[in-house]
C-alpha positions in Angstrom: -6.6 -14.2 17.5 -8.3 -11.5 19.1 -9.0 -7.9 17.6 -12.3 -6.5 15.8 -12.2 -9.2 13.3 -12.2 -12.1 16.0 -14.4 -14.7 14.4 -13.9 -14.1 11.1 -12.7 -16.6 8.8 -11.2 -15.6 5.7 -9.7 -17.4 2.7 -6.8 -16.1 1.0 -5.8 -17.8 -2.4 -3.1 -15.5 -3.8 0.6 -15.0 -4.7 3.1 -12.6 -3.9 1.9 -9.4 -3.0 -1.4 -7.9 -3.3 -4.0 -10.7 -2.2 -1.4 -11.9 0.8 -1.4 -8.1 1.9 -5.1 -7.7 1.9 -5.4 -10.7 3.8 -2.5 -9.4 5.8 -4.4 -6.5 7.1 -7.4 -8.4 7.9 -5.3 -11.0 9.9 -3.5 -8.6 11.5 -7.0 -7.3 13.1 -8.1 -10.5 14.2 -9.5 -12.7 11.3 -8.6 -15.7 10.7 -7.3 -16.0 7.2 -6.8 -19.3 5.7 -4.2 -19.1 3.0 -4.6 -22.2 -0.1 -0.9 -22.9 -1.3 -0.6 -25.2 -4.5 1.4 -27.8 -3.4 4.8 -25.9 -4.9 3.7 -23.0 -2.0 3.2 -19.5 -2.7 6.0 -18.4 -5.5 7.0 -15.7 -3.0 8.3 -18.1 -0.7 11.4 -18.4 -2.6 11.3 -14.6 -4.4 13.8 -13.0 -2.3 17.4 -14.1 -1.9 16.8 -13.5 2.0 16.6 -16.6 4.0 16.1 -16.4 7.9 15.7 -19.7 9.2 13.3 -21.8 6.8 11.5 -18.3 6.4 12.4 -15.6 3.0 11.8 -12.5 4.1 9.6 -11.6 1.4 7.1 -13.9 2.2 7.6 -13.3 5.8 6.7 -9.7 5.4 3.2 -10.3 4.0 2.3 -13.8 5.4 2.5 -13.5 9.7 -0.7 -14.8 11.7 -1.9 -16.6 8.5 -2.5 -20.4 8.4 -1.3 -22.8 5.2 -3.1 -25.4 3.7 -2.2 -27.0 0.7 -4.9 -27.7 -1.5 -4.9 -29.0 -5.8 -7.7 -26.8 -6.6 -7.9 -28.6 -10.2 -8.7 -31.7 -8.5 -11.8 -33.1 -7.6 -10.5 -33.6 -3.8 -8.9 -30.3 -3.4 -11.9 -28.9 -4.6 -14.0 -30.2 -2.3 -11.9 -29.3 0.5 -12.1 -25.9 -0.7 -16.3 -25.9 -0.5 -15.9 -27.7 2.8 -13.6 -24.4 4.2 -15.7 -22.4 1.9 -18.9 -23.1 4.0 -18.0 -21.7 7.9 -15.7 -18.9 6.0 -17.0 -15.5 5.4 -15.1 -14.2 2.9 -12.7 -15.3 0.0 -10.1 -13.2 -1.8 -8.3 -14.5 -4.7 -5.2 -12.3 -7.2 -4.9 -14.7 -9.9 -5.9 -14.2 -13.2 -9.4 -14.2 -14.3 -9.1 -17.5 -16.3 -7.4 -19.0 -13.2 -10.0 -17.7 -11.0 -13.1 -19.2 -13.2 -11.6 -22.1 -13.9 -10.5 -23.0 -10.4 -14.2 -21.9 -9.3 -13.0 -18.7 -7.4 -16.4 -16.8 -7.8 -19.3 -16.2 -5.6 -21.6 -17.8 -8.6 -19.1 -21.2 -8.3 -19.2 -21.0 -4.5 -22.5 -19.3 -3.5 -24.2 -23.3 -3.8 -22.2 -24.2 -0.5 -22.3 -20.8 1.5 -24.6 -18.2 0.4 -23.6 -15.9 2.3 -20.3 -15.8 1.3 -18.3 -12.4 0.0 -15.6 -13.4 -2.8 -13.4 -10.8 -3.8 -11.9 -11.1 -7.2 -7.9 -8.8 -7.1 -7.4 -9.0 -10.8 -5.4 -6.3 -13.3 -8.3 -5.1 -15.4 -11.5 -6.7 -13.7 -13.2 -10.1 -13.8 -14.7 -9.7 -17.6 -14.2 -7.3 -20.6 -11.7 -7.4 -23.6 -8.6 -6.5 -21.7 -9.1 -8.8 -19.0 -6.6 -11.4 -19.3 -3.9 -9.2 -20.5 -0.9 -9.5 -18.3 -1.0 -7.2 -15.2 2.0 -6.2 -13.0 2.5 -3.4 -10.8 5.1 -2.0 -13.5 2.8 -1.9 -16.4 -0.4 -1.0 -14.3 2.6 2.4 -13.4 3.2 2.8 -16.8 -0.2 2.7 -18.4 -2.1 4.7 -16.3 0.1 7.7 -16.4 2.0 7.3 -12.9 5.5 6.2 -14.3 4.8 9.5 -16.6 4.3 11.6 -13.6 7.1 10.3 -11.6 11.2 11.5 -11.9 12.8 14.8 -13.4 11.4 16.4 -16.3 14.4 15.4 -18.0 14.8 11.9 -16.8 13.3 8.7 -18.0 9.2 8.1 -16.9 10.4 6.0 -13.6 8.2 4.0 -11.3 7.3 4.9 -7.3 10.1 3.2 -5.3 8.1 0.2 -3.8 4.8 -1.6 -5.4 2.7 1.1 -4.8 -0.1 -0.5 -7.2 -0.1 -4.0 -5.8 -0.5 -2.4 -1.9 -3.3 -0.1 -2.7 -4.7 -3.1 -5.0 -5.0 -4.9 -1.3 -6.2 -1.8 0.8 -9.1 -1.3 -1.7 -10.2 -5.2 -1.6 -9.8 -5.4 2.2 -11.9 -2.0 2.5 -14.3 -3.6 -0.5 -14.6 -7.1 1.5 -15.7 -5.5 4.9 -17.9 -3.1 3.3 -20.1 -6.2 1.9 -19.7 -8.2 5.4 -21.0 -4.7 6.8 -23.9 -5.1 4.4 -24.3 -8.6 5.4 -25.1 -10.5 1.8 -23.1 -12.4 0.1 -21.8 -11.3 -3.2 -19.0 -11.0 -6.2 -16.6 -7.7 -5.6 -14.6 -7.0 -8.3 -11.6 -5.2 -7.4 -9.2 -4.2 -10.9 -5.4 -2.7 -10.1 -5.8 -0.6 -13.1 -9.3 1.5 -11.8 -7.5 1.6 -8.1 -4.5 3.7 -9.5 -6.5 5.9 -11.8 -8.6 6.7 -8.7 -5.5 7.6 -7.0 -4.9 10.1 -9.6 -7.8 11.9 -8.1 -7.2 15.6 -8.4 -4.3 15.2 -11.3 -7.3 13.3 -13.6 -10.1 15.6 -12.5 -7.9 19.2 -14.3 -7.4 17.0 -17.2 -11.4 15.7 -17.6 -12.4 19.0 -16.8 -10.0 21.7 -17.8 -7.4 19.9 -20.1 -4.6 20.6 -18.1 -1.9 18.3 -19.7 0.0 17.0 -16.7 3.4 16.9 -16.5 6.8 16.0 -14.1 7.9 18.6 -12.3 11.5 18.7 -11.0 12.6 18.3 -7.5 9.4 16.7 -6.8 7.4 19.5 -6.9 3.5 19.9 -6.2 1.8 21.3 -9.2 -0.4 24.0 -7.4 1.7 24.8 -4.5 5.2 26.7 -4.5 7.2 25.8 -2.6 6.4 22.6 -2.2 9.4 20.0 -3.2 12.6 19.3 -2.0 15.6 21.3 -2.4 19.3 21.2 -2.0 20.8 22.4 1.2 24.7 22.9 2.3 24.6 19.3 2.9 22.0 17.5 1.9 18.4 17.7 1.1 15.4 19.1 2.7 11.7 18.5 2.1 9.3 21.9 2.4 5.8 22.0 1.8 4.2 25.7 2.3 0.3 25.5 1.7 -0.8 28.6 2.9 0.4 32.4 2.6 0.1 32.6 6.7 3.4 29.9 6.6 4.8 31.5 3.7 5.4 34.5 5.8 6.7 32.5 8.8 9.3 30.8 6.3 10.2 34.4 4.8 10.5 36.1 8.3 12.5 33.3 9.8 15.0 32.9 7.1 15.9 36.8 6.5 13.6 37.9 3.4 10.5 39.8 4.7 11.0 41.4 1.6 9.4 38.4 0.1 5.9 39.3 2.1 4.8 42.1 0.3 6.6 41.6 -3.4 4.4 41.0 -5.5 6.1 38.2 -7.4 6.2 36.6 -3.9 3.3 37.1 -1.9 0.7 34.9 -2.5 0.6 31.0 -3.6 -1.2 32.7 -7.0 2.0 34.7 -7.7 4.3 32.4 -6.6 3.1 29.8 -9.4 2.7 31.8 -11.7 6.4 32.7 -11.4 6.9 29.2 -10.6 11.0 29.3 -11.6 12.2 32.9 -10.7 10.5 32.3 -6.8 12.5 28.5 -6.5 15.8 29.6 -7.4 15.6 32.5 -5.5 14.4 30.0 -2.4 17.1 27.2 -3.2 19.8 30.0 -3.0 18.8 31.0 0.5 18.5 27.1 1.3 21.7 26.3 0.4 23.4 28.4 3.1 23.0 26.6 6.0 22.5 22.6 6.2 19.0 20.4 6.4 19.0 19.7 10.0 19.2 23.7 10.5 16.5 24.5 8.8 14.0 21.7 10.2 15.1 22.7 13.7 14.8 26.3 12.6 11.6 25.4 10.9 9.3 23.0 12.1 9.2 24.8 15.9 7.3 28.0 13.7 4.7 25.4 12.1 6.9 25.3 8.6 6.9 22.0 6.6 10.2 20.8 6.3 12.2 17.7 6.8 15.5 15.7 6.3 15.1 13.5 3.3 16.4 9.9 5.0 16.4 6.4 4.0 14.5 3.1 4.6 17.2 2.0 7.3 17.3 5.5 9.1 12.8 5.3 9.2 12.8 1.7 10.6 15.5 2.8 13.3 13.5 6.4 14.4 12.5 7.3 17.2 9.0 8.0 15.5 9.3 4.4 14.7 9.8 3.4 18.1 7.2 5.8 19.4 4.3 3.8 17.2 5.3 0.7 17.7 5.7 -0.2 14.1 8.4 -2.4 14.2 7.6 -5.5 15.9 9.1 -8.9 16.9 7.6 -12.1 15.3 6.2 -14.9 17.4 7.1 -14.9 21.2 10.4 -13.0 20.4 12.8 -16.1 20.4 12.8 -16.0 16.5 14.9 -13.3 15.0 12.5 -12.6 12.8 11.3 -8.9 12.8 8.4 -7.1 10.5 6.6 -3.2 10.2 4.0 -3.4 12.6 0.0 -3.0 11.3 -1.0 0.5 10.4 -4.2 0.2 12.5 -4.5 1.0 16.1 -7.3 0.4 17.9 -8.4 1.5 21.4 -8.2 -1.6 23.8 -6.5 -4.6 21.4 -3.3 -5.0 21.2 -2.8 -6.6 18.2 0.1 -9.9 18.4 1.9 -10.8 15.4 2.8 -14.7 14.6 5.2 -16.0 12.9 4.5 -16.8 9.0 3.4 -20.5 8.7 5.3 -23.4 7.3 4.0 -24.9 3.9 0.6 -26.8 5.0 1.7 -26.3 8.6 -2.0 -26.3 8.8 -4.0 -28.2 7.0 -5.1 -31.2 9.8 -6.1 -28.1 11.7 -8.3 -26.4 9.7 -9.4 -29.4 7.8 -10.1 -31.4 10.8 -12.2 -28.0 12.1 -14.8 -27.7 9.8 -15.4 -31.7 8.9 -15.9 -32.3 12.5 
């Protein structure tokens, strides 16, 4: 592998989604990232009803340019081919439960004997230690008890989660980011990564007006922003379009281009102040004058005048865009003789060209990396 993390050796021991997808992202810039199976394989290599070939396209979508090895980490031979990886790898990153992870001798205190200088990062729900830590985290209930789900939907509807796994993806951003930050610092060391403190801190600006000014926070409908109007989607004469004004300079844009310069100077109107404060009266007033003309008018009236607006499309219509294309972000695996196909990495970097493998086979390569480091 080539990339800024040529040379780097990693060690994944994870399921499903948020340990593979940090190691995904390191992989994907050049590390190599050794992923431990139990001899069953990673549960997510059977989760999806989508097969291509001998490879679900679950798995597939978090597992390309890794290597397999199947290890028993409960027994004494498994472990020890664990310490022997363990001691040319720089880095481990583990999501299983805390138990699992101290008994299995996951830790940088278990591990630090063999490689010093090793970084092990511990993806758990609520942290390594502390009353709640081996209460059962999933991406749902980290949602629903931190006050996402309760933010998310209509007013009137049920709390509903994001539409993807939006905890167990940040989960992984924030260990990779935590990982590299302590092979930066160049020790070895414990990082404790919890789910639950990643999505509170996403809640950034939401928890910081209700610590500091006891704002109760609340859905709003149509997706709307809480401090800027408008900013939400709205019904158009077919369909529904995305616009997100920030400042008063676009505000008049929008209002000369679609026919109410009256708006500029009422004073119900004119200013983002005014306009929340009459939060209600200003949207219906804008959803009438959106619903005369369909989405794709307004965004090609729009977005030319620096306005904010979009089509709201689908998952399908994203991967098959032209802005898609334009970034490269959907990529063939292997050397393109395989049908199988995956989002590209987020990360560009100046001179690499990243290459994307395909997912490995169960063990596919144990003699490999076993063989490596006992040489």
């Amino acid at each position: 592998m080539s990339g800024p993390l040529a040379g780097v050796r990693i060690i994944e021991v994870g399921h499903m989604l948020a340990g593979p997808y940090c190691g995904l992202l390191l992989a994907d810039m050049g590390a190599e990232v050794i992923k431990i199976e139990p001899p069953e394989g990673d549960i997510a290599r059977k989760v999806s009803p989508h097969f291509i070939g001998p490879h679900n396209a679950y798995f597939t979508s978090l597992n390309r340019n890794k290597k397999s090895v199947v290890l028993d980490l409960a027994s004494p031979d498994g472990r020890a081919e664990l310490e022997s990886i363990a001691a040319s790898a720089h880095a481990l990153v583990t999501n299983l439960r805390p138990s699992a992870i101290k008994k299995l001798g996951l830790t940088y205190d278990a591990l630090r004997t063999c490689n010093p200088s090793l970084v092990c990062v511990a993806l758990t729900g609520y942290g390594l230690e502390g009353p709640y830590a081996e209460s059962p985290a999933y991406d749902y209930v980290i949602q629903a008890i931190t006050g996402v789900m309760s933010l998310t939907g209509e007013p009137t509807s049920p709390p509903t989660k994001a539409g993807y796994s939006a905890v167990d993806n940040s989960a992984g951003i924030v260990a990779a980011m935590g990982l590299l930050a302590k092979l930066v610092e160049g020790e070895g060391g414990q990082v404790d990564v919890a789910m639950y403190d990643v999505m509170l801190s996403q809640l950034n600006y939401l928890a910081g007006a209700a610590l500091n000014t006891g704002e109760v926070v609340e859905r709003l409908a149509n997706s709307s922003h809480p401090y800027m109007v408008p900013a939400q989607i709205f019904p158009t004469a077919d369909g529904w379009l995305t616009l997100f004004i920030t400042h008063d300079k676009f505000w008049r844009t929008f209002c000369n281009e679609v026919g109410q310069t009256g708006w500029i100077t009422d004073p119900v109107f004119a200013t983002m102040a005014s306009r929340r404060e009459n939060r209600s009266h200003v949207l219906t007033a804008i959803g009438e004058v959106l619903m005369q003309a369909p989405a794709a008018e307004w965004v090609r009236r729009l977005v030319p005048l620096g306005v904010v607006a979009s089509e709201i499309g689908t998952l399908a219509q994203a991967l098959d865009s032209d802005l898609a294309r334009s970034r490269q972000m959907v990529v063939a695996l292997g050397d393109g003789s395989h049908p199988l196909r995956a989002v590209a990495s987020p990360l560009k970097f100046n001179g690499h060209v990243p290459s994307y493998g395909l997912p490995p086979l169960l063990d596919q390569h144990h003699a490999d990396v076993l063989g490596g480091v006992r040489a």
